[in-house]
N, C-alpha and C positions, 0 to 999 in steps of 0.2 A: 230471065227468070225474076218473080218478083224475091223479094226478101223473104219471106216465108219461104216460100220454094228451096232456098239453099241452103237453109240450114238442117244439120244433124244433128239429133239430140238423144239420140238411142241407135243401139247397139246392132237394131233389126232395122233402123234406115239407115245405118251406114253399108249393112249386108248390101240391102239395096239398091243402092245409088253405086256401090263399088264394081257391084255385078255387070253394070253397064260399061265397067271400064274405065271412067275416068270420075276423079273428084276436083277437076278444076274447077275454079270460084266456087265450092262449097263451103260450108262456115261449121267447123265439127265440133259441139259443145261440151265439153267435160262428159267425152265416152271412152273408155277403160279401150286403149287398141293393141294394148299387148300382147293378144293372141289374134292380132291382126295383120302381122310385122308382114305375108306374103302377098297379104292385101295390098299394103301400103309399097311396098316393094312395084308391085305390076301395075299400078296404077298411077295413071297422069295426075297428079295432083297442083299441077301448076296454080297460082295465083288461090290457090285454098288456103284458111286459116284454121290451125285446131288451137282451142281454145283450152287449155289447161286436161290436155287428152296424155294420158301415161301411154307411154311407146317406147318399143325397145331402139338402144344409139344407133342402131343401123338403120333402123326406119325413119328415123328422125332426122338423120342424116343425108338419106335417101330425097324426104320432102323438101328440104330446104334446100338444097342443089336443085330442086324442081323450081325454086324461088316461094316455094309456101314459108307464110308466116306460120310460127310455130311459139308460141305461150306455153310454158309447162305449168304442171301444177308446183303452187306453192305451198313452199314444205314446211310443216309444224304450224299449219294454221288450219283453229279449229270450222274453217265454213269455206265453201269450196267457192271466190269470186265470179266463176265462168258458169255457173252452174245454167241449165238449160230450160230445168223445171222447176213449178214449183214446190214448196216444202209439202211435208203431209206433217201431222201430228205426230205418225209414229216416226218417224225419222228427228223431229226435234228433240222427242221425249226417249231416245234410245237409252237404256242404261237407268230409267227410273229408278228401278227396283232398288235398286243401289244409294239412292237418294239423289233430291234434283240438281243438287252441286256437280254431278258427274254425267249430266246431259249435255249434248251437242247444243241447246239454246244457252243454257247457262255456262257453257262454256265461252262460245262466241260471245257472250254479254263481258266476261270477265276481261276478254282480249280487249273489248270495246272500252273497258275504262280505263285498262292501260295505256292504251293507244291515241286514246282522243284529244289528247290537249300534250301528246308530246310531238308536236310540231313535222314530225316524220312523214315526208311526202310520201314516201312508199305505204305506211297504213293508209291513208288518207285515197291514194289513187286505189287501194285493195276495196275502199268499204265503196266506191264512188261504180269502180268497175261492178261490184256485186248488184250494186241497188241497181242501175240499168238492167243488166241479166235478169233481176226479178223482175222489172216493170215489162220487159221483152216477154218474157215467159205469162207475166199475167196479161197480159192484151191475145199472146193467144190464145189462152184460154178461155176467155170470154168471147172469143169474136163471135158476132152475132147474138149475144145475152142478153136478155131486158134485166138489168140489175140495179136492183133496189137495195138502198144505203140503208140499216138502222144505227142509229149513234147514241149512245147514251153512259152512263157514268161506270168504272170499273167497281167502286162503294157498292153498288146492288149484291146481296147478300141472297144466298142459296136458302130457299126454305122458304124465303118471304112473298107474296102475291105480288109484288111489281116482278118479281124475277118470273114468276109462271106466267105472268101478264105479258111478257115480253118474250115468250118461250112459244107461248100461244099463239104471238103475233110472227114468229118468224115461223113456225108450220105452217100460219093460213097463211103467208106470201109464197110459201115454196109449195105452197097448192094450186096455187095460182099458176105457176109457170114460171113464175120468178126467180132467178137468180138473189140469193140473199149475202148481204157484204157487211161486212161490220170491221171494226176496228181491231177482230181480231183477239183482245185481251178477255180480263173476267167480269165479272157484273150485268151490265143490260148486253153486251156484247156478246159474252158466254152464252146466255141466256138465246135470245135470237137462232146463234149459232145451231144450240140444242135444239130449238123446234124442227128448224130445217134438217138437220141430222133426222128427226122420228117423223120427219111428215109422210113418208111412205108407209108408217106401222099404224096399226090400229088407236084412236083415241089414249084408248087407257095405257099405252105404252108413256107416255109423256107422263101425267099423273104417279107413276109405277117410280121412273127415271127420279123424277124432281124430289120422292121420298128417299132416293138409295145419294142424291147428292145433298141434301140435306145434313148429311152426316159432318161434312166439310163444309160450313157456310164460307168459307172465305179462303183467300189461298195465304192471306195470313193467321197465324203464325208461319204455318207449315206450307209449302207451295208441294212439297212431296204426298203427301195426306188429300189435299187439293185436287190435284192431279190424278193420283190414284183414283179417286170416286170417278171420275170422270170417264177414264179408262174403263173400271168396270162396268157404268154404264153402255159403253161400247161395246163391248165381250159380249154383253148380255140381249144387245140388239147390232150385232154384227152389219155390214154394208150399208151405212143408211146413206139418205140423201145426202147431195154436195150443196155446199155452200163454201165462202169466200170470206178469210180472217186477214187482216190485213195490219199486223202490230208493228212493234220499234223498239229494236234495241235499246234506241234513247230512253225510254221506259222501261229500262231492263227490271223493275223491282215489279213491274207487271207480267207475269206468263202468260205465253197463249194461251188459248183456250185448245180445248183436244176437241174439239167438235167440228170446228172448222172442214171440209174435206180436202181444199186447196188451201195455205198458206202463203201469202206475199210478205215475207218479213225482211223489214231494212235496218239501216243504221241509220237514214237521215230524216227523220222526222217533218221536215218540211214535204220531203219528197213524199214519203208515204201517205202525209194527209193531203195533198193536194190532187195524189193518184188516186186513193180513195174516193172522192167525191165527186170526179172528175169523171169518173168511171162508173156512176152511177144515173143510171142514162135512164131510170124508169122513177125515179123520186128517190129522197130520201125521208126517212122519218126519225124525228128527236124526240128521244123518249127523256126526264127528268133526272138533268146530271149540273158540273159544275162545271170550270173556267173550260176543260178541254170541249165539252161539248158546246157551252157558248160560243168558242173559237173557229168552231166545225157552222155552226147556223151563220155567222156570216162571214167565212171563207164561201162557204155554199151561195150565199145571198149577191158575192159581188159581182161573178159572173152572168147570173141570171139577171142582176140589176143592169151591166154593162152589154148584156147578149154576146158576153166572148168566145161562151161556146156553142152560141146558135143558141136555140129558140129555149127559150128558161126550163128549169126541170121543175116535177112538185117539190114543197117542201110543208111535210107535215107537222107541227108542236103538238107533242101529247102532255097531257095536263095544264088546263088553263091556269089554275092557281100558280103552282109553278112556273110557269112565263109570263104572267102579267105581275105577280106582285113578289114570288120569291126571289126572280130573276128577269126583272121583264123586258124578256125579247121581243117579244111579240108586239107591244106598241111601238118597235123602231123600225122591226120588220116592217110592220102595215107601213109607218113613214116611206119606206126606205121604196116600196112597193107603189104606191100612190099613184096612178097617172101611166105607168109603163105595161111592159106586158108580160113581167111579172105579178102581178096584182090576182092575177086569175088563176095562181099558180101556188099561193099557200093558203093554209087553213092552221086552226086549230082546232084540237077536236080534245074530249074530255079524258077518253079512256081511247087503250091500244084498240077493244071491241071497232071503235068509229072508222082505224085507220082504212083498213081495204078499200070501203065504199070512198073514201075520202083519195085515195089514190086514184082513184078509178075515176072520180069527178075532176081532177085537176089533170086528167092525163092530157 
């Protein structure tokens, strides 16, 4: 069986796979099998692993005399390490109403500053096991995607024309066909997210939204007020398009965005931007940010420059001004590009309007 093939990760493939009688070499991921116990019972389970699966002691008992590995969940910690899938928005944001102190992300953020520099291997192996579990869970949700990166600053403020510019440019990519990935937070990231969330609804839904968030330009002061607009947006255009947020604890004073329809979120920063980019197999596009976005244009640029992940992706710079003289990437880029077969593979273009055709030429 390949890898994929053996894992469980819901409650109706474990029905599944058990009906046949045996769970040997199966991998069962954070599924609740406490009303499984006669399941687990009659079934071979040899050389199976459940990954932090609640089960009653006789069951438990049962598999590990089979010689199955058995991982319980760990107790009084607010984010499940084994977890299977990925996050949604409403699961991170559980408990809003309440204020965002008392949500499942701002909880997991608080354990993470406790934990992070007290030397304690066991946090340390807890955030290490998760982020794998997400990177696992995001590759399969993508398999097969053409996914397009957009990156730019979390500063971009609700209400203003870079934010709708950038709103606009991720409904035309998820019209396209496109898989759309962002970093997940607020700003041009948010933004993006949002297009893709309204590209199956009518034009003026987008226009309608970008009024009713407007009310909250920023998730500071308030990330609870922030948020909330957000949501209500959603209520108000219920199931929209999926797209892909991909944030970091490490940046806990940044929230997700609720737009996202999959979330990838870690604690290790490195891992998450290198999965991100990495993962963005149709271009990506930089829209007008600061240090983290310059960071992302040449993490992006070394691969493509070295061919270490095969044939270079595009990489689009929006706003000339801003990359030639605010911040100028863009004459190190071309440097950096000169001669290789990356060269043929970025552009800069003026406005988000350019980027489509601009994808579409470097593909």
């Amino acid at each position: 069986m390949a890898s994929a093939d053996i894992e469980i990760e819901t409650l109706a493939e474990f029905d599944q796979v058990v009906a046949r009688g045996s769970l040997s070499g199966y991998r069962v991921q954070s599924v609740n099998l406490l009303e499984r116990t006669f399941a687990l019972l009659s079934a071979d389970t040899s050389s199976a692993v459940f990954l932090g699966c609640p089960m009653e002691p006789d069951a438990a008992a049962k598999v590990r005399a089979d010689g199955a590995l058995v991982f319980p969940p760990v107790p009084d910690l607010p984010f499940n390490p084994y977890r299977g899938l990925l996050y949604t928005a409403g699961e991170l944001y559980e408990g809003l109403p309440e204020g965002y102190e008392a949500t499942p992300d701002a909880l997991a953020y608080a354990w993470f500053q406790q934990t992070k520099a007290d030397g304690d291997v066991f946090s340390s192996m807890l955030r290490s096991v998760h982020d794998d579990a997400v990177s696992d869970a995001l590759d399969e949700h993508l398999a097969g995607a053409r996914v397009a990166g957009v990156m730019g600053g979390h500063a971009m403020a609700r209400g203003g024309e870079a934010y709708a510019g950038a709103a606009r440019l991720g409904r035309t990519l998820a019209r396209t066909g496109l898989t759309v990935a962002t970093g997940g937070g607020p700003g041009a990231m948010e933004a993006a997210n949002l297009g893709a969330y309204l590209a199956p609804f009518e034009d003026g839904a987008l226009d309608l939204a970008l009024d009713l968030l407007a009310k909250a330009p920023s998730f500071e002061p308030s990330v609870t007020d922030w948020a909330r607009a957000a949501f209500e947006v959603r209520e108000r255009w219920p199931a929209g398009g999926d797209s892909i947020g991909i944030p970091t604890w490490f940046y806990g004073h940044e929230p997700p965005n609720a737009f996202a329809g999959h979330i990838a979120k870690y604690f290790a920063n490195a891992t998450r931007e290198d999965g991100l980019l990495a993962r963005c197999t149709a271009g990506v596009v930089f829209l007008p940010g600061a240090a983290g976005t310059l960071q992302e244009i040449f993490d992006n640029a070394t691969p493509n420059y070295y061919g270490s992940r095969g044939e270079p992706t595009p990489m689009v710079l929006v706003d000339r001004r801003h990359w030639t003289e605010h911040l100028p990437a863009w004459p190190l880029l071309q440097s950096l590009a000169r001669g290789r077969a990356m060269e043929s593979r970025i552009a800069l273009v003026e406005s988000v309007d350019e980027v489509p055709e601009a994808l579409a030429r470097l593909s």
